[in-house]
N, C-alpha and C positions, 0 to 999 in steps of 0.2 A: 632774526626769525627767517625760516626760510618756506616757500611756498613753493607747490607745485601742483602743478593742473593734467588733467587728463583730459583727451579729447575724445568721444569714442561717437561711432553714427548708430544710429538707429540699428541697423543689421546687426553692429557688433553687442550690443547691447541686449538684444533679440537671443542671440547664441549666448551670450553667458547667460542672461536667466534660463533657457533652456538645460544648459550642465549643469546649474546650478539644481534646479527640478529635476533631471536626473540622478544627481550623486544625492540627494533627499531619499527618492523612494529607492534608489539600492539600499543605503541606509538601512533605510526603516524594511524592507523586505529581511538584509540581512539578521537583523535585530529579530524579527519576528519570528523566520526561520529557526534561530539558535535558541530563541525560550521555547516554540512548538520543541523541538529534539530534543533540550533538556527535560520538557515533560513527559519523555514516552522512549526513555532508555530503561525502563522499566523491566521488572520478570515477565513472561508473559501470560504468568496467573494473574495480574492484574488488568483493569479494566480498559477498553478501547480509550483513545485520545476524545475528548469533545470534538473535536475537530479531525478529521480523518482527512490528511492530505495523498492524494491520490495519482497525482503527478509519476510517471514511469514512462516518459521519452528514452531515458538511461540508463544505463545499469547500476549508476547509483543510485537513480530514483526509487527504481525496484528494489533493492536493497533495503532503503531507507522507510518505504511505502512499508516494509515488512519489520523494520525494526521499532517504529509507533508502535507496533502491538510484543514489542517484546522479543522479537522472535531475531535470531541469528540463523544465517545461511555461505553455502556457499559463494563465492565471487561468483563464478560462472555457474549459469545454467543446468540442469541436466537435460532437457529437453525444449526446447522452441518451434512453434511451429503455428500455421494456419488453422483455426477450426471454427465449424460454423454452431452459431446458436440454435436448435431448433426452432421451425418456424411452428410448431404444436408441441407443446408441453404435457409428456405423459405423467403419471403420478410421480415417478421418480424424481423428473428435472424441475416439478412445480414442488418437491419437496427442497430440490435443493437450492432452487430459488426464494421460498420461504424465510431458511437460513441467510441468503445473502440480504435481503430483508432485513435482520438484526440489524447488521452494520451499514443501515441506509442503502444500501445497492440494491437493483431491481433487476434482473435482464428478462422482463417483457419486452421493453421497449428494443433491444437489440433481436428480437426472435426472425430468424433467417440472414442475420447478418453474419459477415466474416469476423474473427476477432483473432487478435494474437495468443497466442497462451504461454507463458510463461513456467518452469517446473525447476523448483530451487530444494535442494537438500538443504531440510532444515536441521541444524548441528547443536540444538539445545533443549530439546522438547524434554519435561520434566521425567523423574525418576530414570534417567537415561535412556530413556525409550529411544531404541532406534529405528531407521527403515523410516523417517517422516520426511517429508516433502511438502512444499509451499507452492500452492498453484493460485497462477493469478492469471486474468485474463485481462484484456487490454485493448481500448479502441481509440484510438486518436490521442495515444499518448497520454490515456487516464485509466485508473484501474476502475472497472466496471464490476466486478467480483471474484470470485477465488475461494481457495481452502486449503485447509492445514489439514494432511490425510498421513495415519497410520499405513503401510503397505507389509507389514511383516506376520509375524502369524496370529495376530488380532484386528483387521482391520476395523478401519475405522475414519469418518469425514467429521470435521465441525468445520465451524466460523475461524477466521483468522483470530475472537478471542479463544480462550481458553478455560477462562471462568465462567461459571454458571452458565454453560452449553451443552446441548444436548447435540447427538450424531444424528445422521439424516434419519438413521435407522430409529432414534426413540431412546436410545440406550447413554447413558451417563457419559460426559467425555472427560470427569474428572476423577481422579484415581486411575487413569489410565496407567496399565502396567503389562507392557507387553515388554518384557525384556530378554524374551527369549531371540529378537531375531536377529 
């Protein structure tokens, strides 16, 4: 029989339970990650994630923040840029604040702040409707709110879902068929 011993001090000891605690929650982050994505590769006639992860540091984030609800877009942006929240809400932006509302987002709390905004050609929006775009706005590396907007010759705003949404304007955002543009 053969034996062998290890010697290790306290510090070394200290470091490996540490990486050990570390390669646990990548682990389990990774794990968690990969079932949220499996559940929200979806159409995006179907309904928001229970969990709406909002993380958009990257352009995959963004990407991914958008494909939970369904939606494909381009890699790159169409537009990026600084804009600020109003600091008074007129009827229009407390409607379209309303809407961000649905999907748990508020921006009272950002009113007069700077935010990013983010503006992504969305490449799948049903009945081939074209001319849609995915706007998201962005404050410290989390999505704060946004929208999925018709731009061609039927406009039109909702929610990042798609189902059962109504446009800022009042009007149905399903059956939408503007395939003229």
């Amino acid at each position: 029989m053969y034996i062998k011993t290890f010697k290790t001090s306290k510090a070394e000891l200290i470091i490996i339970l540490i990486g050990l605690v570390c390669f646990i929650a990548t682990l389990w982050y990774i794990i968690s990650s990969a079932s949220a994505g499996a559940k929200s590769t979806s159409s995006p006639l179907s309904s928001a994630p229970e969990h709406i992860l909002t993380n958009a540091r990257t352009a995959d984030d963004r990407i991914q923040f958008l494909s939970q609800f369904g939606w494909e877009v381009a890699d790159d942006p169409l537009d990026v840029r600084e804009v600020t929240i109003p600091g008074q809400f007129d009827e229009v932006f407390s409607g379209y604040n309303d809407m961000q509302k649905t999907l748990g987002f508020d921006l009272e709390p950002y009113k007069g702040c700077s935010v990013k905004k983010y503006v992504y050609s969305v490449t799948n929006y049903p009945d081939g409707v074209r001319n849609v775009t995915a706007t998201m706005l962005i404050r410290g590396g989390r999505v704060i709110g946004g929208d999925i907007s018709g731009n061609g010759a039927r406009k039109f705003t909702h929610s990042f879902r798609l189902d059962n949404v109504e446009n800022i304007d009042g009007s149905s955002a399903e059956g939408t068929s503007n395939r003229a543009d």
